[in-house]
mmCIF entry with sequence, helices, sheets and N, C-alpha, C, O atoms, coordinates in Angstrom:
data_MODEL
# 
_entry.id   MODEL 
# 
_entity.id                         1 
_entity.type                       polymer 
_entity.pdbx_number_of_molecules   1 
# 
_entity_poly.entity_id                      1 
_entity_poly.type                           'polypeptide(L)' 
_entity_poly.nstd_linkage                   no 
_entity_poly.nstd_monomer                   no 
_entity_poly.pdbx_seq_one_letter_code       
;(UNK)(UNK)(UNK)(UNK)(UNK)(UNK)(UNK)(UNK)(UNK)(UNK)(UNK)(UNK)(UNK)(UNK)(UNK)(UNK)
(UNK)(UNK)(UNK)(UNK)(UNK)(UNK)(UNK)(UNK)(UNK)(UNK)(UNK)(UNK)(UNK)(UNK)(UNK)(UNK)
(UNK)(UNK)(UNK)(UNK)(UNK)(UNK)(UNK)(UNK)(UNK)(UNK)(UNK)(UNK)(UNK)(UNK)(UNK)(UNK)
;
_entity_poly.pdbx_seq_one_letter_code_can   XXXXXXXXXXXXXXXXXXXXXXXXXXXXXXXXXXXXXXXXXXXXXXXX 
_entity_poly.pdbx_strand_id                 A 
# 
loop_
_entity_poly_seq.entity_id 
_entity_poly_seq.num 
_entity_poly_seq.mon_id 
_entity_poly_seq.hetero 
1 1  UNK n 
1 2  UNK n 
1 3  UNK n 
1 4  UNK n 
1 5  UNK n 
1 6  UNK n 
1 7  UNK n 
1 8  UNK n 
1 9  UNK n 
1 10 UNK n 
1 11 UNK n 
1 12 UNK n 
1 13 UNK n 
1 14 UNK n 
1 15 UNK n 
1 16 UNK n 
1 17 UNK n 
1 18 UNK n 
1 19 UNK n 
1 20 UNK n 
1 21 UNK n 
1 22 UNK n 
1 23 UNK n 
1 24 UNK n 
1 25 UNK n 
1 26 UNK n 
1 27 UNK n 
1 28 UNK n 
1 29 UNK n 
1 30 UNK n 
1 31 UNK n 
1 32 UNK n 
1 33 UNK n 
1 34 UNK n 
1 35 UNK n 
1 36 UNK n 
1 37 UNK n 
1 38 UNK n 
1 39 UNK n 
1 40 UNK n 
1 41 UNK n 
1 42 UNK n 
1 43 UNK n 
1 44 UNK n 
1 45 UNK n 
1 46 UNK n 
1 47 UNK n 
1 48 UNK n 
# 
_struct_asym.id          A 
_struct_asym.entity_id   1 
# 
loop_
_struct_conf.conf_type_id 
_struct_conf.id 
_struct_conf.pdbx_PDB_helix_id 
_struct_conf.beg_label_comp_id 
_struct_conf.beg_label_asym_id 
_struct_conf.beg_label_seq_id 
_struct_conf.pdbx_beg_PDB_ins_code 
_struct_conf.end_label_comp_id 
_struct_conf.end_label_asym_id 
_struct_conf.end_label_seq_id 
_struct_conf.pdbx_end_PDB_ins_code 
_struct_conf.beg_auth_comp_id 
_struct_conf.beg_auth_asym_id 
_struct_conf.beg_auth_seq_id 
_struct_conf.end_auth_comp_id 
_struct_conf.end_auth_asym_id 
_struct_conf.end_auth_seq_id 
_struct_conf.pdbx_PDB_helix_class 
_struct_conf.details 
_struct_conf.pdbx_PDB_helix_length 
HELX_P HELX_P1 AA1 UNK A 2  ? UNK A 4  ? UNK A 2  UNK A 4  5 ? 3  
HELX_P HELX_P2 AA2 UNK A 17 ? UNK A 24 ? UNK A 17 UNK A 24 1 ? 8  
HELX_P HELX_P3 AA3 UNK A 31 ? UNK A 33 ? UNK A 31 UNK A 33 5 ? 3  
HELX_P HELX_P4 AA4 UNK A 38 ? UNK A 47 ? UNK A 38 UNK A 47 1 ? 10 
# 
_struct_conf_type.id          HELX_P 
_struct_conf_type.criteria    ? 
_struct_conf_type.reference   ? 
# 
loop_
_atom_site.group_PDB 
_atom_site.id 
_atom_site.type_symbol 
_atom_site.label_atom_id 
_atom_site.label_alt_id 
_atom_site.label_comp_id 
_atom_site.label_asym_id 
_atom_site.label_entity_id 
_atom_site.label_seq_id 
_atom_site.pdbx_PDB_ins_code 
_atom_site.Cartn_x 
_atom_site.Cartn_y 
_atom_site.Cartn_z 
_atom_site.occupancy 
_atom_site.B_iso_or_equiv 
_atom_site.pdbx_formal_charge 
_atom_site.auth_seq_id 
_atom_site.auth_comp_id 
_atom_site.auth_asym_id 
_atom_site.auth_atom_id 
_atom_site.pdbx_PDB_model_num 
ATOM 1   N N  . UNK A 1 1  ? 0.823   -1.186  0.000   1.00 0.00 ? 1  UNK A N  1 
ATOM 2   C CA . UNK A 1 1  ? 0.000   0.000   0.000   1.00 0.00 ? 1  UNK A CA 1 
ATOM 3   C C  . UNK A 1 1  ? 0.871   1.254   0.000   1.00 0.00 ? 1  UNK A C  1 
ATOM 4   O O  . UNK A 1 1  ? 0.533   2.398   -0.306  1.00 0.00 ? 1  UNK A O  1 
ATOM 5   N N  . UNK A 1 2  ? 2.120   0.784   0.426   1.00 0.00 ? 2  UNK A N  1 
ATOM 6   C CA . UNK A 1 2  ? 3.258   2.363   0.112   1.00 0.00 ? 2  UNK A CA 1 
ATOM 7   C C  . UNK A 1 2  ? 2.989   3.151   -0.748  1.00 0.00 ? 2  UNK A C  1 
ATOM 8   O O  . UNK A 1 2  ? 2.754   4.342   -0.543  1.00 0.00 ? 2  UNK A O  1 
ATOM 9   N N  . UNK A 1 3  ? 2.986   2.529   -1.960  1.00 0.00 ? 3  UNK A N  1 
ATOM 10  C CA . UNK A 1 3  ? 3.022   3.071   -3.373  1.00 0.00 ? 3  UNK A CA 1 
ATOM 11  C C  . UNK A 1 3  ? 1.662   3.829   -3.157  1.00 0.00 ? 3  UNK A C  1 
ATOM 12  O O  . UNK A 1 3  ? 1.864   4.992   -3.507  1.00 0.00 ? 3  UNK A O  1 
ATOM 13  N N  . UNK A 1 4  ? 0.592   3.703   -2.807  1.00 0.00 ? 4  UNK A N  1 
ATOM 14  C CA . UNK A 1 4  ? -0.769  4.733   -2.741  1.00 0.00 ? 4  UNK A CA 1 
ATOM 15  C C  . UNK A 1 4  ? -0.656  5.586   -1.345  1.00 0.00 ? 4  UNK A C  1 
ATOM 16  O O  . UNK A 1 4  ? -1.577  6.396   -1.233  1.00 0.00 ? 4  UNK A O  1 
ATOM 17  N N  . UNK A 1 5  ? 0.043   5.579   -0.531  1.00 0.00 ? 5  UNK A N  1 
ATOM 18  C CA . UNK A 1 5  ? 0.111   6.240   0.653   1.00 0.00 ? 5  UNK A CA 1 
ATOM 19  C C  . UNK A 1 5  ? 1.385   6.544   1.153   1.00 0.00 ? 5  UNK A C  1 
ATOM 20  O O  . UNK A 1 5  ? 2.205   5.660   0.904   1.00 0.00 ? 5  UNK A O  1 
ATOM 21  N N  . UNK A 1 6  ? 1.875   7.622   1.854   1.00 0.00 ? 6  UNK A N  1 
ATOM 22  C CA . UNK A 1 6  ? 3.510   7.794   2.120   1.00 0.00 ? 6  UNK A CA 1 
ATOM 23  C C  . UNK A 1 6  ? 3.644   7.490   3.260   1.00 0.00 ? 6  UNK A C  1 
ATOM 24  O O  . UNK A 1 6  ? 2.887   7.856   4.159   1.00 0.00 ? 6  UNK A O  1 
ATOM 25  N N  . UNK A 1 7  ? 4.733   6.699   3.414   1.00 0.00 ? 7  UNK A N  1 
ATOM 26  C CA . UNK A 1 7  ? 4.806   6.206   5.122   1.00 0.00 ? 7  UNK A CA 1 
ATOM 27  C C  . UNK A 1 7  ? 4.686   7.322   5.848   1.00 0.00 ? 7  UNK A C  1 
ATOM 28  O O  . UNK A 1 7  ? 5.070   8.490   5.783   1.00 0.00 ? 7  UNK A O  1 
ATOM 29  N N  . UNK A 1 8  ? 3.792   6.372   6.847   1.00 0.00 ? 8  UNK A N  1 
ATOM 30  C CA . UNK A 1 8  ? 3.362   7.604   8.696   1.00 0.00 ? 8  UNK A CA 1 
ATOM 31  C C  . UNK A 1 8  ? 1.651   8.141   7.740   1.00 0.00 ? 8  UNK A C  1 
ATOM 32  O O  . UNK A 1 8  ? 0.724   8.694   8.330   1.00 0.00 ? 8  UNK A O  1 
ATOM 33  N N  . UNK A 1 9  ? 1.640   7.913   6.754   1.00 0.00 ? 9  UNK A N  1 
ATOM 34  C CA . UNK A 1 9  ? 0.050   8.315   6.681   1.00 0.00 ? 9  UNK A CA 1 
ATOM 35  C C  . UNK A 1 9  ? -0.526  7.933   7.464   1.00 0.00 ? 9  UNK A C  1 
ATOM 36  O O  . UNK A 1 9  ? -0.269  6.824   7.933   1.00 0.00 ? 9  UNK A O  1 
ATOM 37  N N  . UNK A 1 10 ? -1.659  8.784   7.977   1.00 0.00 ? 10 UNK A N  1 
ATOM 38  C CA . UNK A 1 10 ? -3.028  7.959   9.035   1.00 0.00 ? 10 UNK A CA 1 
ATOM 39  C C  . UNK A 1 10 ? -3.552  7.790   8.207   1.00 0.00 ? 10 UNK A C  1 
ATOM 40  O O  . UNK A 1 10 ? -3.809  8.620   7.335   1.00 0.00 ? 10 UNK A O  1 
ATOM 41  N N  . UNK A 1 11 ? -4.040  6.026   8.254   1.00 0.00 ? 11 UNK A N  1 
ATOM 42  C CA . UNK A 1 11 ? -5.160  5.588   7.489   1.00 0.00 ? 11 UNK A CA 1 
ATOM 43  C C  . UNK A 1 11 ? -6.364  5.394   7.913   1.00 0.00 ? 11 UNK A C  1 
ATOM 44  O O  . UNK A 1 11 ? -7.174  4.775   7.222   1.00 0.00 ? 11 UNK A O  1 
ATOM 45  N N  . UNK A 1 12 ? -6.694  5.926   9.196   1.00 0.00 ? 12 UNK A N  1 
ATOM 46  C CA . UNK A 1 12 ? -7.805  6.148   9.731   1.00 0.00 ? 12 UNK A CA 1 
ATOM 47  C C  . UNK A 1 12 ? -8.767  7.094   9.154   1.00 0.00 ? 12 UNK A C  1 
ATOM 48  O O  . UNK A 1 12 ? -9.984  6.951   9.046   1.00 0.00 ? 12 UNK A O  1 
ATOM 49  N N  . UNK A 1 13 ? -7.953  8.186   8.761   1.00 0.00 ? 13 UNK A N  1 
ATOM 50  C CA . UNK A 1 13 ? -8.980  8.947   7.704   1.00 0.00 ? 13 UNK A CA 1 
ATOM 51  C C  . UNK A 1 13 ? -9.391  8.691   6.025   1.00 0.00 ? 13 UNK A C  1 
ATOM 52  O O  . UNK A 1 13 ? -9.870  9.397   5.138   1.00 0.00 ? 13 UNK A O  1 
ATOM 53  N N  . UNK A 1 14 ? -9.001  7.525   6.115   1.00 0.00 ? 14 UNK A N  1 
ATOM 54  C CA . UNK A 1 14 ? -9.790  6.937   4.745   1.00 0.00 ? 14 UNK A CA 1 
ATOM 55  C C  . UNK A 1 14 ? -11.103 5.787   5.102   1.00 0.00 ? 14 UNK A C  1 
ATOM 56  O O  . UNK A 1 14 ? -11.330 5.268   6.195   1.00 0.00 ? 14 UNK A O  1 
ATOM 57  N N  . UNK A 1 15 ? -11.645 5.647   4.173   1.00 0.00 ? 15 UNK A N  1 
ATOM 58  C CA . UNK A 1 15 ? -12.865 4.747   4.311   1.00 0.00 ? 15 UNK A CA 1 
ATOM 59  C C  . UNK A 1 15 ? -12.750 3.269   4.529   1.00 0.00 ? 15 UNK A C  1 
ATOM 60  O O  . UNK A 1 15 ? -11.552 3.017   4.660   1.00 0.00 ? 15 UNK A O  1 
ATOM 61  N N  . UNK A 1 16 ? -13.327 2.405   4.606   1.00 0.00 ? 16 UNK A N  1 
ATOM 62  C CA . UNK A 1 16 ? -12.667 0.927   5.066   1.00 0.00 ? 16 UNK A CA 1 
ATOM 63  C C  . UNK A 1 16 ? -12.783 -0.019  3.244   1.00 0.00 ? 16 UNK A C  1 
ATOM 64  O O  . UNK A 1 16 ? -12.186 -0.970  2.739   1.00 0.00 ? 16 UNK A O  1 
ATOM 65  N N  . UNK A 1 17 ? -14.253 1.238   2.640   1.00 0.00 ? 17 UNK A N  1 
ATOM 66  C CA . UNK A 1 17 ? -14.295 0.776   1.168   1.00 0.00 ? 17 UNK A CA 1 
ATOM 67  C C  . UNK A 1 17 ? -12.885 1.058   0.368   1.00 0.00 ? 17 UNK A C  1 
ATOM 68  O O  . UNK A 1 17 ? -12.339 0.231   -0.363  1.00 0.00 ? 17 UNK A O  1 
ATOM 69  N N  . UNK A 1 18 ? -12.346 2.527   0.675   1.00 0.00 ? 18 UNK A N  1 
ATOM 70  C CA . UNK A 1 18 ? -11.452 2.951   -0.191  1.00 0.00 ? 18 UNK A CA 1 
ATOM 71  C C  . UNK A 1 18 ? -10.079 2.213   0.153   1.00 0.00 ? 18 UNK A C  1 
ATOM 72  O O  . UNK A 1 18 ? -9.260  2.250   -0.766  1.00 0.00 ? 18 UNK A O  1 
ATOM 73  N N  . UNK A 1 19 ? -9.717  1.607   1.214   1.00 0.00 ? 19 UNK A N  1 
ATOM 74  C CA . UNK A 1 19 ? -8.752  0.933   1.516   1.00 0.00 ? 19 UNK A CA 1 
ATOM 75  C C  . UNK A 1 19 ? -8.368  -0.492  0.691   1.00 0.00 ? 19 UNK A C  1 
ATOM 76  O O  . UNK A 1 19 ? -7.308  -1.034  0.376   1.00 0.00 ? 19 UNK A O  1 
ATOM 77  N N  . UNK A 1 20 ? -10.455 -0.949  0.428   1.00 0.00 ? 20 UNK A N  1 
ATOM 78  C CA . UNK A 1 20 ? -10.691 -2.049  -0.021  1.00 0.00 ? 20 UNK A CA 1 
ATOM 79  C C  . UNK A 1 20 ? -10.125 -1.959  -1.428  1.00 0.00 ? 20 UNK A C  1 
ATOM 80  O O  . UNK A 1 20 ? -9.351  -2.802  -1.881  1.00 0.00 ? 20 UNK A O  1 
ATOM 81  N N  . UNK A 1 21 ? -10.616 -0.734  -2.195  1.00 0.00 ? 21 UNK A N  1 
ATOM 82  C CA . UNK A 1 21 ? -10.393 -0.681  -3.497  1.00 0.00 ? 21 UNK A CA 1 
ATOM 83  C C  . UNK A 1 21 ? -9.041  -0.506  -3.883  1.00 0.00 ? 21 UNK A C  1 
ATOM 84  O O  . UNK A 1 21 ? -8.696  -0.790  -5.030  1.00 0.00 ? 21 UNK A O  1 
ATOM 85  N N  . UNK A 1 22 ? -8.041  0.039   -2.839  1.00 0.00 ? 22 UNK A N  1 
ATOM 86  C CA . UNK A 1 22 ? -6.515  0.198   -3.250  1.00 0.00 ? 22 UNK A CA 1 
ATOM 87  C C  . UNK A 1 22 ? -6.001  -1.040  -3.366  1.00 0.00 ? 22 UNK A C  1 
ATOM 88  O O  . UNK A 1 22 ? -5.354  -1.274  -4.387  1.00 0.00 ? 22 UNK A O  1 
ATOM 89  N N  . UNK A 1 23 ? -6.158  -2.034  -2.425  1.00 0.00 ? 23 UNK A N  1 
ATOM 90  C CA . UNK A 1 23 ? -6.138  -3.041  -1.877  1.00 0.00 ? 23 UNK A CA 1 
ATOM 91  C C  . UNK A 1 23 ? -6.000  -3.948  -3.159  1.00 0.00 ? 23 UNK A C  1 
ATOM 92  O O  . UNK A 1 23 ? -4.898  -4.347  -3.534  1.00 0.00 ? 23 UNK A O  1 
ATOM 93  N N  . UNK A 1 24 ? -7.274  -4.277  -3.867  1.00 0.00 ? 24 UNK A N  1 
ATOM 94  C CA . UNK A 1 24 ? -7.578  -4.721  -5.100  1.00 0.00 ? 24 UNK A CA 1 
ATOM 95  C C  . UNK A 1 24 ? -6.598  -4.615  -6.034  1.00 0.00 ? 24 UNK A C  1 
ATOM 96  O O  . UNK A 1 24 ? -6.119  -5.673  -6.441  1.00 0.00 ? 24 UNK A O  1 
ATOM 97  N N  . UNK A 1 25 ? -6.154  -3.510  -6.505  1.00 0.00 ? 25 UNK A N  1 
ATOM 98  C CA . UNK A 1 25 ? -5.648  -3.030  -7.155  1.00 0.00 ? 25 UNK A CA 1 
ATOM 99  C C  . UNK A 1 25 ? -4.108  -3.338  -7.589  1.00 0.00 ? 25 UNK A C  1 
ATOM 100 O O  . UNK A 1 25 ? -3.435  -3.183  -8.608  1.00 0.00 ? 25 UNK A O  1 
ATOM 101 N N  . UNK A 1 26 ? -3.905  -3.862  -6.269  1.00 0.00 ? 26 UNK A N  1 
ATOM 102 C CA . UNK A 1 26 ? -2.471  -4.473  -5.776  1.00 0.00 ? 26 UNK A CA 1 
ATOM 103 C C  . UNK A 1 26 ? -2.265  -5.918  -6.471  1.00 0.00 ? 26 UNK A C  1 
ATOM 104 O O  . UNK A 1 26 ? -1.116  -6.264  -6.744  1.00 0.00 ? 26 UNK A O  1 
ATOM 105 N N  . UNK A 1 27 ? -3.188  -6.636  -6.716  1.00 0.00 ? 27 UNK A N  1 
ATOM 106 C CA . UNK A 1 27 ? -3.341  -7.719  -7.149  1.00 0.00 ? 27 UNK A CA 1 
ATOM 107 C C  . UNK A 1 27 ? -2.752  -8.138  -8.801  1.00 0.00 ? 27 UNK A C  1 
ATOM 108 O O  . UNK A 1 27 ? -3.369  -8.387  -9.838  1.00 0.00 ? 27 UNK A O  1 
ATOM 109 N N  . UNK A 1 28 ? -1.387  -8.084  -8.504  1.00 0.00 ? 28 UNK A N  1 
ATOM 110 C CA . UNK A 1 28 ? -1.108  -7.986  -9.971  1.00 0.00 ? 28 UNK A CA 1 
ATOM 111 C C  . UNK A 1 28 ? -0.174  -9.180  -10.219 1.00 0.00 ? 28 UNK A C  1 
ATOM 112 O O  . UNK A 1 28 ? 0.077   -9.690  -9.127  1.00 0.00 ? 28 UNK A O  1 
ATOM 113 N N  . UNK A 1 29 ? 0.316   -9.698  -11.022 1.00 0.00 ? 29 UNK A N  1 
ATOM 114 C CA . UNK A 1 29 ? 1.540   -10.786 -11.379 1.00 0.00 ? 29 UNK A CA 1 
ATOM 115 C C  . UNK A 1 29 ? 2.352   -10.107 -10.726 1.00 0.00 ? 29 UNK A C  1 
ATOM 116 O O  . UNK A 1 29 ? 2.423   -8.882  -10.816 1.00 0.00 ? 29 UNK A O  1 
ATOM 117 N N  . UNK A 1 30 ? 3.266   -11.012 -9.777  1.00 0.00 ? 30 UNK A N  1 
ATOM 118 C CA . UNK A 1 30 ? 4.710   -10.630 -9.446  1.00 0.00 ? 30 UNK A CA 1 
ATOM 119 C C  . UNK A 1 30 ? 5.826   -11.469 -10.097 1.00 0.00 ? 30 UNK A C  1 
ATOM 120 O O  . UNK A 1 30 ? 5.856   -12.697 -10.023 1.00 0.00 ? 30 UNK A O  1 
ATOM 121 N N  . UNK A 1 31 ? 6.663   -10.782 -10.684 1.00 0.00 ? 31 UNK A N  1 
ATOM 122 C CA . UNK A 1 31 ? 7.675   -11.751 -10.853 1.00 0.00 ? 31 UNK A CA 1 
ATOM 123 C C  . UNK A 1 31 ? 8.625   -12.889 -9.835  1.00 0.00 ? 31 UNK A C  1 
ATOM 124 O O  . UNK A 1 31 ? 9.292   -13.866 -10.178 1.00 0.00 ? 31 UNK A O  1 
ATOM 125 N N  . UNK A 1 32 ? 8.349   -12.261 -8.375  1.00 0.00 ? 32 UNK A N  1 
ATOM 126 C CA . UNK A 1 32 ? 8.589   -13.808 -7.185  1.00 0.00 ? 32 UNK A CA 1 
ATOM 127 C C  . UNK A 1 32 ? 7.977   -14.903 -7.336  1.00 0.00 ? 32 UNK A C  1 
ATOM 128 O O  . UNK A 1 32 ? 8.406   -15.979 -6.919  1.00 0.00 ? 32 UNK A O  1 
ATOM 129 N N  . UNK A 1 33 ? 6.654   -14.705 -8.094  1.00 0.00 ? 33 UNK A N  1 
ATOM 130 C CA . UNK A 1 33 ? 5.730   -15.534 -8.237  1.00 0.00 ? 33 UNK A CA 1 
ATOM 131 C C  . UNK A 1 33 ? 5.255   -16.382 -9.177  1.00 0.00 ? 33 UNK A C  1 
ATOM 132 O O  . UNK A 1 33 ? 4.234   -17.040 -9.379  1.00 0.00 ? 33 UNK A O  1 
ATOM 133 N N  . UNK A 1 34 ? 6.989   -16.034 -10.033 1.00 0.00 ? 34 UNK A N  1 
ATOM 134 C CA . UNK A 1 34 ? 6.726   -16.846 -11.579 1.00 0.00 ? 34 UNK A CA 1 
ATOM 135 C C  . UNK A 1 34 ? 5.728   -15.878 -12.284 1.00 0.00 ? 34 UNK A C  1 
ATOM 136 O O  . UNK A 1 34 ? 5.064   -16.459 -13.142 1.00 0.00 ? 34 UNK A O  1 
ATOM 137 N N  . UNK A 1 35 ? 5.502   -14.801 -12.171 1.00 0.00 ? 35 UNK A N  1 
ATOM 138 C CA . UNK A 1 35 ? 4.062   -14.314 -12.872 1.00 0.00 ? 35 UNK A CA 1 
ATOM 139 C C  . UNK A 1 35 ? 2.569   -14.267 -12.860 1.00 0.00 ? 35 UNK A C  1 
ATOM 140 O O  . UNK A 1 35 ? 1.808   -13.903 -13.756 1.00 0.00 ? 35 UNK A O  1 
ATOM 141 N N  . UNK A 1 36 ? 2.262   -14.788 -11.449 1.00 0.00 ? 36 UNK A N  1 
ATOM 142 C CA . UNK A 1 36 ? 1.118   -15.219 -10.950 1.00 0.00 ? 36 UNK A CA 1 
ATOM 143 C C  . UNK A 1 36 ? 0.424   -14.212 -10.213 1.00 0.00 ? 36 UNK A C  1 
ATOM 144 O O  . UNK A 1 36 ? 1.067   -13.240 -9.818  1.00 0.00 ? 36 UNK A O  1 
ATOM 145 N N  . UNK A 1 37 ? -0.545  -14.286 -10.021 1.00 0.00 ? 37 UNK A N  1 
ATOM 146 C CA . UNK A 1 37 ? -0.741  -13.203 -8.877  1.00 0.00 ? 37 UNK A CA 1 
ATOM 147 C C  . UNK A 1 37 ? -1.014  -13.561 -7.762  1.00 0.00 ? 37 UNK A C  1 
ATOM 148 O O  . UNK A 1 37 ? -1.661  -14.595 -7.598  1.00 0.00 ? 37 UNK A O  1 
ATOM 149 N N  . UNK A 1 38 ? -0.523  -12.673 -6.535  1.00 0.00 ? 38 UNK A N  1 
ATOM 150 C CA . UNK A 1 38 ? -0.606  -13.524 -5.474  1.00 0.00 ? 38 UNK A CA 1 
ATOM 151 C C  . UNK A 1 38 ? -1.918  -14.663 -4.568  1.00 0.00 ? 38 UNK A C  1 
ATOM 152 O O  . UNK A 1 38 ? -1.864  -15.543 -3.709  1.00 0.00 ? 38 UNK A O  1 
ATOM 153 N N  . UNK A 1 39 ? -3.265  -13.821 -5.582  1.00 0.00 ? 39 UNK A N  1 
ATOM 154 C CA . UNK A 1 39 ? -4.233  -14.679 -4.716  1.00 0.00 ? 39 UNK A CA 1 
ATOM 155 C C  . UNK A 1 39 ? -4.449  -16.005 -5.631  1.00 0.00 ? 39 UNK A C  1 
ATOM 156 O O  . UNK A 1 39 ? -5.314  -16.787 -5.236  1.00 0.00 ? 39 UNK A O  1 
ATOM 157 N N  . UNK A 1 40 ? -3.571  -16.403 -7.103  1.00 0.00 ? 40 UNK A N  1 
ATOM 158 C CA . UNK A 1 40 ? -3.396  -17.330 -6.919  1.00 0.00 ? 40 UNK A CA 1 
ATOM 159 C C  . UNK A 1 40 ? -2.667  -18.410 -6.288  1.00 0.00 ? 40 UNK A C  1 
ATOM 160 O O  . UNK A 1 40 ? -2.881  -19.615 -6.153  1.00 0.00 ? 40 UNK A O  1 
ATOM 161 N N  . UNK A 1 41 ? -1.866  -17.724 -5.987  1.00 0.00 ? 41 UNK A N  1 
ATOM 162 C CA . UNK A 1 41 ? -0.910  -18.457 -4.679  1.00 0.00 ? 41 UNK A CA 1 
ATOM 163 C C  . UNK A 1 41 ? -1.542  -18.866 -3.461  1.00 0.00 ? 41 UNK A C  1 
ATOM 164 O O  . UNK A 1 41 ? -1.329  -20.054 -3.218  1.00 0.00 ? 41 UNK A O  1 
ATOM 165 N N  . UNK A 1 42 ? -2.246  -18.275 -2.618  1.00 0.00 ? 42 UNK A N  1 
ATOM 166 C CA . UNK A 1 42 ? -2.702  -18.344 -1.950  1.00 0.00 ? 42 UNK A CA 1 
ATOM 167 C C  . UNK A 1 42 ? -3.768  -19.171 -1.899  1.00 0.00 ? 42 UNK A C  1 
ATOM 168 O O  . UNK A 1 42 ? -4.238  -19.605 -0.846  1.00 0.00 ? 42 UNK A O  1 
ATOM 169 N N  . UNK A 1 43 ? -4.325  -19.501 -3.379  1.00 0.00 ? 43 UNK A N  1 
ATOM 170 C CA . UNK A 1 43 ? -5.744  -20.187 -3.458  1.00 0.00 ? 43 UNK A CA 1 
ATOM 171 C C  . UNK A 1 43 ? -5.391  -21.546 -3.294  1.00 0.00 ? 43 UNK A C  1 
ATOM 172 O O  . UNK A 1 43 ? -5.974  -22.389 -2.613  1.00 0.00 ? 43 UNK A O  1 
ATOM 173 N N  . UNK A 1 44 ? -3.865  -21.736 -4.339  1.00 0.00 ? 44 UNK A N  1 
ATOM 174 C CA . UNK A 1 44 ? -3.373  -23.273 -4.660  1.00 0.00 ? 44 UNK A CA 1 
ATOM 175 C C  . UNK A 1 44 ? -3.138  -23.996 -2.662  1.00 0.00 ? 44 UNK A C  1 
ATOM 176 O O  . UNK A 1 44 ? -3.345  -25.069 -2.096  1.00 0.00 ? 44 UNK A O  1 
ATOM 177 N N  . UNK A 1 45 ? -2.727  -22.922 -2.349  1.00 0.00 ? 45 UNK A N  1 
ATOM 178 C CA . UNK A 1 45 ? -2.439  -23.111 -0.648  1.00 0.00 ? 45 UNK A CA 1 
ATOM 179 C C  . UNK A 1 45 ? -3.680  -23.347 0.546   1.00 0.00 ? 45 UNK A C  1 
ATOM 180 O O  . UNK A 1 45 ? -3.618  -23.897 1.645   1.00 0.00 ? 45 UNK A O  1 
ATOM 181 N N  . UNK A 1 46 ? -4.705  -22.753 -0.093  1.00 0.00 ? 46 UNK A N  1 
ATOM 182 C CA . UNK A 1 46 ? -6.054  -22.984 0.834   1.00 0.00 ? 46 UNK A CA 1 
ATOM 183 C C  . UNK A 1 46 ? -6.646  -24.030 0.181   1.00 0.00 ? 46 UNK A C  1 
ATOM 184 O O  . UNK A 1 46 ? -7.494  -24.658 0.814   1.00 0.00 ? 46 UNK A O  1 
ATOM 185 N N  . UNK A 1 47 ? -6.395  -24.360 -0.934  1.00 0.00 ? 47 UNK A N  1 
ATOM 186 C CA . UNK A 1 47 ? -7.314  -26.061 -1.649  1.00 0.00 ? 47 UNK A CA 1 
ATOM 187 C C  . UNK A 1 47 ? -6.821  -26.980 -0.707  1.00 0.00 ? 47 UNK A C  1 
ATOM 188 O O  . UNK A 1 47 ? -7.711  -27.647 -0.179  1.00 0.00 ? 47 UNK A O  1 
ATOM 189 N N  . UNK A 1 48 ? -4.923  -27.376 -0.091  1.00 0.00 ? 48 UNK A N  1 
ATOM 190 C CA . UNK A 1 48 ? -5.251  -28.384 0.184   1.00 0.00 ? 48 UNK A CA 1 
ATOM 191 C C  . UNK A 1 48 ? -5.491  -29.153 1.431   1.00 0.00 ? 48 UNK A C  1 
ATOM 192 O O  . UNK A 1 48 ? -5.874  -30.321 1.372   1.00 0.00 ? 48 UNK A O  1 
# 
Protein backbone atom coordinates (compact mmCIF):
# COMPACT_ATOMS: atom_id res chain seq x y z
CA UNK A 1 0.00 0.00 0.00
CA UNK A 2 3.26 2.36 0.11
CA UNK A 3 3.02 3.07 -3.37
CA UNK A 4 -0.77 4.73 -2.74
CA UNK A 5 0.11 6.24 0.65
CA UNK A 6 3.51 7.79 2.12
CA UNK A 7 4.81 6.21 5.12
CA UNK A 8 3.36 7.60 8.70
CA UNK A 9 0.05 8.32 6.68
CA UNK A 10 -3.03 7.96 9.03
CA UNK A 11 -5.16 5.59 7.49
CA UNK A 12 -7.81 6.15 9.73
CA UNK A 13 -8.98 8.95 7.70
CA UNK A 14 -9.79 6.94 4.74
CA UNK A 15 -12.87 4.75 4.31
CA UNK A 16 -12.67 0.93 5.07
CA UNK A 17 -14.30 0.78 1.17
CA UNK A 18 -11.45 2.95 -0.19
CA UNK A 19 -8.75 0.93 1.52
CA UNK A 20 -10.69 -2.05 -0.02
CA UNK A 21 -10.39 -0.68 -3.50
CA UNK A 22 -6.51 0.20 -3.25
CA UNK A 23 -6.14 -3.04 -1.88
CA UNK A 24 -7.58 -4.72 -5.10
CA UNK A 25 -5.65 -3.03 -7.16
CA UNK A 26 -2.47 -4.47 -5.78
CA UNK A 27 -3.34 -7.72 -7.15
CA UNK A 28 -1.11 -7.99 -9.97
CA UNK A 29 1.54 -10.79 -11.38
CA UNK A 30 4.71 -10.63 -9.45
CA UNK A 31 7.68 -11.75 -10.85
CA UNK A 32 8.59 -13.81 -7.18
CA UNK A 33 5.73 -15.53 -8.24
CA UNK A 34 6.73 -16.85 -11.58
CA UNK A 35 4.06 -14.31 -12.87
CA UNK A 36 1.12 -15.22 -10.95
CA UNK A 37 -0.74 -13.20 -8.88
CA UNK A 38 -0.61 -13.52 -5.47
CA UNK A 39 -4.23 -14.68 -4.72
CA UNK A 40 -3.40 -17.33 -6.92
CA UNK A 41 -0.91 -18.46 -4.68
CA UNK A 42 -2.70 -18.34 -1.95
CA UNK A 43 -5.74 -20.19 -3.46
CA UNK A 44 -3.37 -23.27 -4.66
CA UNK A 45 -2.44 -23.11 -0.65
CA UNK A 46 -6.05 -22.98 0.83
CA UNK A 47 -7.31 -26.06 -1.65
CA UNK A 48 -5.25 -28.38 0.18
Amino acid sequence: MRQYFAKGTDLSVHTAEHLDIVAATLDRPRNRLDFAKPIEKIGLLLLR
